[in-house]
C-alpha positions in Angstrom: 0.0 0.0 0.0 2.9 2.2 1.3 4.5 1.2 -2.3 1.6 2.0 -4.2 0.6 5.4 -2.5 4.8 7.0 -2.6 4.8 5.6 -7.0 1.5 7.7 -7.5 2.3 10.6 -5.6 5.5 10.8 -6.8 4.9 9.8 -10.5 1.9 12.9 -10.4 4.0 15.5 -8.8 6.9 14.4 -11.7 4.0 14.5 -14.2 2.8 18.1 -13.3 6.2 19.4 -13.2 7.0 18.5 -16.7 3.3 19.8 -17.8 4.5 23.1 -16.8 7.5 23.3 -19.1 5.8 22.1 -22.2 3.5 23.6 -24.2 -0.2 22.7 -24.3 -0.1 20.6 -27.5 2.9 18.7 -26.6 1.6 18.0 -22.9 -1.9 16.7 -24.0 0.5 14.9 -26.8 2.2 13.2 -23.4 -0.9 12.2 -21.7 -2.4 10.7 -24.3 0.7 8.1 -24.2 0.4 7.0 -20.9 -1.9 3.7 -22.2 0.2 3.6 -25.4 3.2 2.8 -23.0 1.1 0.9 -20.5 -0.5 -1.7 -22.8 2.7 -1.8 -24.8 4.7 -2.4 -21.6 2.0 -5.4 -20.7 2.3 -6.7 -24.1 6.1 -7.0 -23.8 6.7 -7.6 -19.7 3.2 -9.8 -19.2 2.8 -11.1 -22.2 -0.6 -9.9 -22.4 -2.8 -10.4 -25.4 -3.8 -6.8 -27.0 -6.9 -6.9 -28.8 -8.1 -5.1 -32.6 -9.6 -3.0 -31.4 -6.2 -1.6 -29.2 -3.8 -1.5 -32.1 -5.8 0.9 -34.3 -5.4 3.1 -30.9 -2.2 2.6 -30.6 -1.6 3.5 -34.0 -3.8 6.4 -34.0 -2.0 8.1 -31.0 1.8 7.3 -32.0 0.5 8.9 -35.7 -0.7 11.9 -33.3 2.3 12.3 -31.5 4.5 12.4 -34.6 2.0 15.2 -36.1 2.3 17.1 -33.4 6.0 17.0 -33.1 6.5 17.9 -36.5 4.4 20.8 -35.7 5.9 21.9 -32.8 9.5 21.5 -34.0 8.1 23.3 -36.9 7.6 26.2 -34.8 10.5 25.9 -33.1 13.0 26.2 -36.3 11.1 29.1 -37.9 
């Protein structure tokens, strides 16, 4: 429980941090891969079965993320 309660409040406080230094796009951009890594993580550690409907997803996010970073790095060379 101890274990549980120090990862979270740790892994939030870390996660809020960096939300502050990014910009919007690219923070929303990070959230959004938290299952991404998750179920890819339980696919590779657990060997857990992902299903059709949650490679589409993952598809559709990683496709997102690389949009948006083009964007923003975009941006940032202009």
């Amino acid at each position: 429980m101890g274990l549980t309660l120090c990862l979270q409040v740790i892994g939030h406080n870390l996660l809020a941090h960096c939300q502050g230094k990014l910009s919007v796009n690219l923070s929303s951009i990070v959230c959004l891969c938290q299952p991404v890594i998750a179920s890819l993580y339980s696919y590779i550690i657990f060997s857990e079965v992902l299903s059709l409907r949650e490679v589409p997803g993952i598809a559709i996010v990683i496709a997102g993320v690389y949009l948006v970073k083009a964007q923003y790095s975009n941006k940032i060379q202009k």
